[in-house]
KEPA-211031 format. One record per atom (N, C-alpha, C): residue in one letter; chain; atom name; z, y negated, x negated. Coordinates in nm, 2 decimals. Each point is the difference from the previous one (the first is absolute). Layout:
N
TORLUM res chain atom      w      v      u
TORLUM   A     A   CA      Z      Y      X
...
END
This chain:
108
TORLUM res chain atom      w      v      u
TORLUM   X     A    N   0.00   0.12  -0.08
TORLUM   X     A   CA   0.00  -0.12   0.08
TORLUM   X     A    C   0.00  -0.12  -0.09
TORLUM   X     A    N  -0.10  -0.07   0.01
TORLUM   X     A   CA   0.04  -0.16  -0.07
TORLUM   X     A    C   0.07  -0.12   0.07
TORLUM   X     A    N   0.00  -0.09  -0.09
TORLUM   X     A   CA   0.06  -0.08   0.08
TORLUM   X     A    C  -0.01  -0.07   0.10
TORLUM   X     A    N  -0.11   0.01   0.02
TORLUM   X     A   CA  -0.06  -0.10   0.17
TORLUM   X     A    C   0.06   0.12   0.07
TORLUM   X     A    N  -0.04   0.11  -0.02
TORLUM   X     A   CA   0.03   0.07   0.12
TORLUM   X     A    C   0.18   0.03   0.00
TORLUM   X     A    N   0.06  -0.03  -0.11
TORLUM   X     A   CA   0.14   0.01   0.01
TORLUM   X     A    C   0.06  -0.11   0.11
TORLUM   X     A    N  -0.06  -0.11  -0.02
TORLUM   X     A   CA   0.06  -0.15   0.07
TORLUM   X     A    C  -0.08   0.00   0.13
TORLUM   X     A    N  -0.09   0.09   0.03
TORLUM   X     A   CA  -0.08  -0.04   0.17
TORLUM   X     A    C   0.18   0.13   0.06
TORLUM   X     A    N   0.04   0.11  -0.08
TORLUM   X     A   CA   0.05   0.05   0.08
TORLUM   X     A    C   0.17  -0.04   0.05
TORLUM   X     A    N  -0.01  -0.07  -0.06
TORLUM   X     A   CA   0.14  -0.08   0.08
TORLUM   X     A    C  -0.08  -0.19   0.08
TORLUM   X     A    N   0.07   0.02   0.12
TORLUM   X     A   CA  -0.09  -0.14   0.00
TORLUM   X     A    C   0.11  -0.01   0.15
TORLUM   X     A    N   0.00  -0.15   0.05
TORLUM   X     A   CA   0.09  -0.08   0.07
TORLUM   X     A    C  -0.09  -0.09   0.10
TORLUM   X     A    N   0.03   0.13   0.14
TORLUM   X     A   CA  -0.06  -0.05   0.13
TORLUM   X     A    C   0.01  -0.15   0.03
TORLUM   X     A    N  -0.05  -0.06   0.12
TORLUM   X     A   CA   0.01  -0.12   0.03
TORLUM   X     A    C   0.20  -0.03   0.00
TORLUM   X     A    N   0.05   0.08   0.06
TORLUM   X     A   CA   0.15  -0.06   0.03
TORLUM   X     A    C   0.09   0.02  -0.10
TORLUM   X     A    N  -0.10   0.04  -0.11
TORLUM   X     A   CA   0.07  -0.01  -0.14
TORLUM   X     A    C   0.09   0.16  -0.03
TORLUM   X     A    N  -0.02   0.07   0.08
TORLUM   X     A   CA   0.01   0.12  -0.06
TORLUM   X     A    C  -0.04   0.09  -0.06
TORLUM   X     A    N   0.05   0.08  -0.11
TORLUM   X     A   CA  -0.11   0.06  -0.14
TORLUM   X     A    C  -0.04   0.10   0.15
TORLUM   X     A    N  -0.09   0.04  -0.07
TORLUM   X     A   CA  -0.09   0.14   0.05
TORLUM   X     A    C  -0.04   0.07  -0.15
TORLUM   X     A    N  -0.10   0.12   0.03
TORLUM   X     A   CA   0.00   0.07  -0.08
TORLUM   X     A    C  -0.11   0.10   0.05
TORLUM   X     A    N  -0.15  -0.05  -0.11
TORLUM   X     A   CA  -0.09   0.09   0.00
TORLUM   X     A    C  -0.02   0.16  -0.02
TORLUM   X     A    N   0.04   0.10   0.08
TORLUM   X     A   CA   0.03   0.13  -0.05
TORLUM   X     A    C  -0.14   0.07  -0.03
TORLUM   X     A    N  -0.03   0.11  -0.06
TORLUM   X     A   CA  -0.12   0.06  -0.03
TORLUM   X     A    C   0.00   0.08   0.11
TORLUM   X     A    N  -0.08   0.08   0.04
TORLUM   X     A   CA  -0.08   0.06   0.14
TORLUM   X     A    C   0.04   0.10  -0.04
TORLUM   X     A    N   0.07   0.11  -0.11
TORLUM   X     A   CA   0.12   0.11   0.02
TORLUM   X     A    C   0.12  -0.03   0.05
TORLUM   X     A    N   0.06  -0.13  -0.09
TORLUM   X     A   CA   0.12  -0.04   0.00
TORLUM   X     A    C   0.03  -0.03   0.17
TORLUM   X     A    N  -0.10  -0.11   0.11
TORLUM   X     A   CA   0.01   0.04   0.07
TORLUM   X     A    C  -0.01   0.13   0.13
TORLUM   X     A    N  -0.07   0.08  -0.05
TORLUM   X     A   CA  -0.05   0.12   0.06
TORLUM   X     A    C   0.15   0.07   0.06
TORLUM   X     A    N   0.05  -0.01  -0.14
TORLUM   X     A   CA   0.14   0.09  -0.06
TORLUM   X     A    C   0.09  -0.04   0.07
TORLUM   X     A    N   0.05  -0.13  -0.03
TORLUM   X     A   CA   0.09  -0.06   0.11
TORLUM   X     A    C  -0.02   0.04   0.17
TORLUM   X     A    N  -0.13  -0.08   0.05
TORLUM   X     A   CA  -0.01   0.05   0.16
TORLUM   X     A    C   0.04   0.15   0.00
TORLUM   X     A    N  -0.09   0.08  -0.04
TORLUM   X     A   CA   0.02   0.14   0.00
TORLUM   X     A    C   0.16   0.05   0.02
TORLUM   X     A    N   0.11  -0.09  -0.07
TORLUM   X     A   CA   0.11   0.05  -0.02
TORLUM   X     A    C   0.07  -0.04   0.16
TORLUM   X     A    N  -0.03  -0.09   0.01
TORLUM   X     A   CA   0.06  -0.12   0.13
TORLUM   X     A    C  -0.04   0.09   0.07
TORLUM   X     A    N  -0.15   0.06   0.04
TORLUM   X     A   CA  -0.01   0.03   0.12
TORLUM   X     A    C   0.05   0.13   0.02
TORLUM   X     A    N  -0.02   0.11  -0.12
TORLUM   X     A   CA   0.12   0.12   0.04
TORLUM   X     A    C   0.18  -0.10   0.04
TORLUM   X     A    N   0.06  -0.06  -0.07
TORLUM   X     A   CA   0.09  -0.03   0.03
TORLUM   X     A    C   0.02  -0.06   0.16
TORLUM   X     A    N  -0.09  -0.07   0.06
TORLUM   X     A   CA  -0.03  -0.05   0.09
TORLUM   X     A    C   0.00   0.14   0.13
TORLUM   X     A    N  -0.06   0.08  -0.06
TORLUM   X     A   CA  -0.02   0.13   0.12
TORLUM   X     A    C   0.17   0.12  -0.04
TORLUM   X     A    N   0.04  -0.04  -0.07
TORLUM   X     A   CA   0.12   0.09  -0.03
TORLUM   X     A    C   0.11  -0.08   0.08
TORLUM   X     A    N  -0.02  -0.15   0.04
TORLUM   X     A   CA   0.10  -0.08   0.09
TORLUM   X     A    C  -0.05   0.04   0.12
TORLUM   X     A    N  -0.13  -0.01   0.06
TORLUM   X     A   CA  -0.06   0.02   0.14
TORLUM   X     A    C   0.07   0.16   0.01
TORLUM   X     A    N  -0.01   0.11  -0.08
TORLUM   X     A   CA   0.05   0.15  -0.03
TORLUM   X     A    C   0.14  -0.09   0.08
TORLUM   X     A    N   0.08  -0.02  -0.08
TORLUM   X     A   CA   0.15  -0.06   0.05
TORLUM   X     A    C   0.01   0.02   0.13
TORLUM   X     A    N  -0.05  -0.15   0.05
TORLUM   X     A   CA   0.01  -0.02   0.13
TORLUM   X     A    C  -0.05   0.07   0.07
TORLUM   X     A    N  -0.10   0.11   0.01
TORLUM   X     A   CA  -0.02   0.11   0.08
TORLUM   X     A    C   0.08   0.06  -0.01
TORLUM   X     A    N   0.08   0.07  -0.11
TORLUM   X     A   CA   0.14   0.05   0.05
TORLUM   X     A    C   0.11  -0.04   0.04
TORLUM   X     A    N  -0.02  -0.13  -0.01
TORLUM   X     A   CA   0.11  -0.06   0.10
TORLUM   X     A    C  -0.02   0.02   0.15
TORLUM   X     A    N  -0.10  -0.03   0.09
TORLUM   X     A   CA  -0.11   0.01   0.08
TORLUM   X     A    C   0.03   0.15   0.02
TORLUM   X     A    N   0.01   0.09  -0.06
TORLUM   X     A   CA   0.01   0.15   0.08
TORLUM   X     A    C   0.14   0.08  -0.06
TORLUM   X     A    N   0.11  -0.13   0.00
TORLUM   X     A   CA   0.11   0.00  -0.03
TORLUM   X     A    C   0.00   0.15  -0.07
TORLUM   X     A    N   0.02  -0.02  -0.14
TORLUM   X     A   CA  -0.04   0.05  -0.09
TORLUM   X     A    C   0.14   0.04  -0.05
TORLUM   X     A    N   0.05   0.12  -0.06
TORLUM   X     A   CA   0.12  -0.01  -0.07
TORLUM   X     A    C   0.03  -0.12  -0.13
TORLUM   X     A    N   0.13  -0.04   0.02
TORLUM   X     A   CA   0.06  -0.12  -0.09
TORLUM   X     A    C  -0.04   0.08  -0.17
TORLUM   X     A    N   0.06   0.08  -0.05
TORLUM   X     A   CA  -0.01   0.02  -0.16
TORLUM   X     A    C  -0.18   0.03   0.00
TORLUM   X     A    N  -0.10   0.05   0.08
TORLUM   X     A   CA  -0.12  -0.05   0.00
TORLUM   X     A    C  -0.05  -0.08  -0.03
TORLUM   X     A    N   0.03  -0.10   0.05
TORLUM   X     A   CA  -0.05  -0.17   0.01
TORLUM   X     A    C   0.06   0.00  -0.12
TORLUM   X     A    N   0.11  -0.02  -0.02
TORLUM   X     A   CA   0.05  -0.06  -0.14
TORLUM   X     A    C  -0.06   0.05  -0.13
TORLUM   X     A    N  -0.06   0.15   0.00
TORLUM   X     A   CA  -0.11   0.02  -0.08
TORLUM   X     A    C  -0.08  -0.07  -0.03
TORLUM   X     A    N  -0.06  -0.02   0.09
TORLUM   X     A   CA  -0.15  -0.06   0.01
TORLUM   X     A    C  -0.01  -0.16  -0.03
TORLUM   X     A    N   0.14  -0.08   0.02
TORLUM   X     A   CA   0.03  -0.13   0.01
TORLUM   X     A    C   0.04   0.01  -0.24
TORLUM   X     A    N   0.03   0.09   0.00
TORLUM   X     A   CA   0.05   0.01  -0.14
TORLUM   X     A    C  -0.12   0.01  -0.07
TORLUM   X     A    N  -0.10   0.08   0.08
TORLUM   X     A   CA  -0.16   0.02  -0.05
TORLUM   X     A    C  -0.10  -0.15  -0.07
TORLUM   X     A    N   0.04  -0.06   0.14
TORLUM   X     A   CA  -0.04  -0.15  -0.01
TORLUM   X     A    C   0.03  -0.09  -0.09
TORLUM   X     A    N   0.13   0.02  -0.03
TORLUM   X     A   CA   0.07  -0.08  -0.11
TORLUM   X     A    C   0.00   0.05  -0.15
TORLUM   X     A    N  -0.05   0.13  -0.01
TORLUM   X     A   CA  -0.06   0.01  -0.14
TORLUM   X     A    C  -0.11  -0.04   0.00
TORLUM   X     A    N  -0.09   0.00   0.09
TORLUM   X     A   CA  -0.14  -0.04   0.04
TORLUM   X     A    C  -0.02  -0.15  -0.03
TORLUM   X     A    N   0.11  -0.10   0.06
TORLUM   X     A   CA  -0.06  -0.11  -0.04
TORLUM   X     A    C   0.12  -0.02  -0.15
TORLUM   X     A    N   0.11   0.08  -0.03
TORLUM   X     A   CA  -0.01  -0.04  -0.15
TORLUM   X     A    C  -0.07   0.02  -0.09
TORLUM   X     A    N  -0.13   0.09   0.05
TORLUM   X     A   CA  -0.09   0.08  -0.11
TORLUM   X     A    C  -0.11  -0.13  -0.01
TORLUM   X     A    N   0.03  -0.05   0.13
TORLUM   X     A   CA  -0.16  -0.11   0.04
TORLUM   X     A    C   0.05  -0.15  -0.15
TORLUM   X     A    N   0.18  -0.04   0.06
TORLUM   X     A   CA  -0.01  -0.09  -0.07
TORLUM   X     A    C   0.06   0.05  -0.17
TORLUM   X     A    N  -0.01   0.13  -0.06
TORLUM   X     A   CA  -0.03  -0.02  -0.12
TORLUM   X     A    C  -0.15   0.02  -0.04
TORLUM   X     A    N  -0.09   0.03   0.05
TORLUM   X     A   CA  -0.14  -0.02  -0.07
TORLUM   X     A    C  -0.04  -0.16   0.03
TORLUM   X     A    N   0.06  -0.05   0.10
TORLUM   X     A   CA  -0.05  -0.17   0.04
TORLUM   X     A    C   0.07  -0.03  -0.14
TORLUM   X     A    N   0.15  -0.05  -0.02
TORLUM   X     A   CA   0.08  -0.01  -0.13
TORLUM   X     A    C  -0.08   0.00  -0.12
TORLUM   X     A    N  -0.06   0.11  -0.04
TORLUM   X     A   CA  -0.06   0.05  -0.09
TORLUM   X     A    C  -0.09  -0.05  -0.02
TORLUM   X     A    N  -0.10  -0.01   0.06
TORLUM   X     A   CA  -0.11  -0.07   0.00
TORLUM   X     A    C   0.02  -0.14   0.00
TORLUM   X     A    N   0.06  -0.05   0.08
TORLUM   X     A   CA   0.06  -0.18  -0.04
TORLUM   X     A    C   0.04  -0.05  -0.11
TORLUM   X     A    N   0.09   0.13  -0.07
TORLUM   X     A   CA   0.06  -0.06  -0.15
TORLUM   X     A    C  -0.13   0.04  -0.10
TORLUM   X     A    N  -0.08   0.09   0.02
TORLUM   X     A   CA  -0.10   0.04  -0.10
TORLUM   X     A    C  -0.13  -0.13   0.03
TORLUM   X     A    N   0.00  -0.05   0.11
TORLUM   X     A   CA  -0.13  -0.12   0.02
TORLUM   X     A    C   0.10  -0.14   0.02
TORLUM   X     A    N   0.03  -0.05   0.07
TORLUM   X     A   CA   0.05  -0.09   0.05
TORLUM   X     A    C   0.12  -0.04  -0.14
TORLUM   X     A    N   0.11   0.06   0.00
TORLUM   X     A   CA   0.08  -0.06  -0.10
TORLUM   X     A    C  -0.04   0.02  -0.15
TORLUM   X     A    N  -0.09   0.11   0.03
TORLUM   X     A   CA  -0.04  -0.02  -0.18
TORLUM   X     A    C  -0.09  -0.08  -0.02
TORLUM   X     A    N  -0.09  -0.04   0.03
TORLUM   X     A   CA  -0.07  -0.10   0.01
TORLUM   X     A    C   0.04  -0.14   0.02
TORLUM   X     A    N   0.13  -0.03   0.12
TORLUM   X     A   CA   0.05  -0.10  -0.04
TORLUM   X     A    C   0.09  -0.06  -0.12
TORLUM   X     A    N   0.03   0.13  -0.06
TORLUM   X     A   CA   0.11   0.01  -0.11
TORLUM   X     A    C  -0.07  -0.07  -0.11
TORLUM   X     A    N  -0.17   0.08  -0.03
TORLUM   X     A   CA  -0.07  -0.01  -0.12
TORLUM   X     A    C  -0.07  -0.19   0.01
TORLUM   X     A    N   0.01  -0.01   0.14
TORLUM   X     A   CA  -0.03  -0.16   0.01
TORLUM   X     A    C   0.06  -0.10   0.03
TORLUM   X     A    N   0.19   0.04  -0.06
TORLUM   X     A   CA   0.11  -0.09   0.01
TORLUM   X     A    C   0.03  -0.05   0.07
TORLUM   X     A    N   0.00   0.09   0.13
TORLUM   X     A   CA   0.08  -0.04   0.12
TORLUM   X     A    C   0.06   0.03  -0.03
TORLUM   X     A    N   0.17   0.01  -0.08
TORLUM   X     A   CA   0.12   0.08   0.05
TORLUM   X     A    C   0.08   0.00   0.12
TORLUM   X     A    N  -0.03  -0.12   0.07
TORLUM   X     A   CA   0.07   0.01   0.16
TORLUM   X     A    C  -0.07   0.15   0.09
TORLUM   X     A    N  -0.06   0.04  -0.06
TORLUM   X     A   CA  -0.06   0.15   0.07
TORLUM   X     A    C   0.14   0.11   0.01
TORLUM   X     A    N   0.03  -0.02  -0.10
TORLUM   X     A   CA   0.10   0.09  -0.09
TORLUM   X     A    C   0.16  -0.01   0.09
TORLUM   X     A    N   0.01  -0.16   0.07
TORLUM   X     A   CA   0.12   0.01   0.06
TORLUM   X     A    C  -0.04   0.04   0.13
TORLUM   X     A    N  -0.15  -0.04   0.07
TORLUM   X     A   CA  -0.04   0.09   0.12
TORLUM   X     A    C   0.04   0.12  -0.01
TORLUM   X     A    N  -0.10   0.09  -0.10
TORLUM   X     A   CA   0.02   0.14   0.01
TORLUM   X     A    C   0.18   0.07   0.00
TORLUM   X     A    N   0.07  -0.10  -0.05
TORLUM   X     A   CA   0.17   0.03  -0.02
TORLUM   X     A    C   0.06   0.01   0.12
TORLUM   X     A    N  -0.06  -0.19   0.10
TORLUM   X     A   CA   0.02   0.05   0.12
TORLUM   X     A    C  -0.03   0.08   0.09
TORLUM   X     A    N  -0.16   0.06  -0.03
TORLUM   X     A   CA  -0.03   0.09   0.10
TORLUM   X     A    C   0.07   0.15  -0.03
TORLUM   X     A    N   0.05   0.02  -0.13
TORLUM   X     A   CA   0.08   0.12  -0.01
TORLUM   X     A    C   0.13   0.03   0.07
TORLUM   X     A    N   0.06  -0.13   0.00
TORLUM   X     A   CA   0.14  -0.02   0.05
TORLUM   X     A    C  -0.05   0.00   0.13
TORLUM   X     A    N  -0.08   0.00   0.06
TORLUM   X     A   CA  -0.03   0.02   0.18
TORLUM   X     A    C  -0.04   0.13   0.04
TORLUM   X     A    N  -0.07   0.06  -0.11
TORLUM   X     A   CA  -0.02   0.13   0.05
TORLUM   X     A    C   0.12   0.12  -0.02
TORLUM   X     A    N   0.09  -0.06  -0.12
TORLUM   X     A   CA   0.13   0.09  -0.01
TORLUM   X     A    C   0.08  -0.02   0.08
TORLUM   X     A    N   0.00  -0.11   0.13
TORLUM   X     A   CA   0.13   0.03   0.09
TORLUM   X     A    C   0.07   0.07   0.07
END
């Protein structure tokens, strides 16, 4: 990747929020994940809906929640590998207290 194409992939919509150009795996990967996760909650509520036994559901609700911790460590990963390393290498250090904060949110 060169440089132009490093700096088109972070970029700051009209209301001044970053965004972030993903590659057409990177997206692929992501949806793909959401939408199994997405049909493992719809799963849920159908068992709720045919009043389902309780330690059931709670499987399947445990299911989900590895599901989206799995989602947000490859998101993570990918952010610190494009987004903060690249901001790092072009002296943003304020990236670096982002990413601290966003760790301290995800560890609560």
């Amino acid at each position: 990747m060169n440089d132009k194409e490093i700096k088109a992939e972070q970029k700051e919509c009209c209301c001044g929020c970053k965004t972030k150009e993903r590659s057409e795996k990177e997206y692929k990967d992501l949806i793909n994940r959401l939408n199994r996760i997405e049909g493992q909650v719809r799963g849920i509520r159908g068992m709720i809906e045919k009043s389902a036994y309780c330690p059931d559901i709670l499987v399947q609700v445990a299911a989900v929640n590895a599901a989206l911790n799995s989602f947000n460590k490859v998101l993570l990963s990918n952010h610190i590998r494009t987004c903060v390393a690249d901001d790092i290498r072009d002296g943003k250090d304020e990236t670096i207290d982002e990413l601290v904060k966003t760790l301290q949110k995800l560890m609560k």
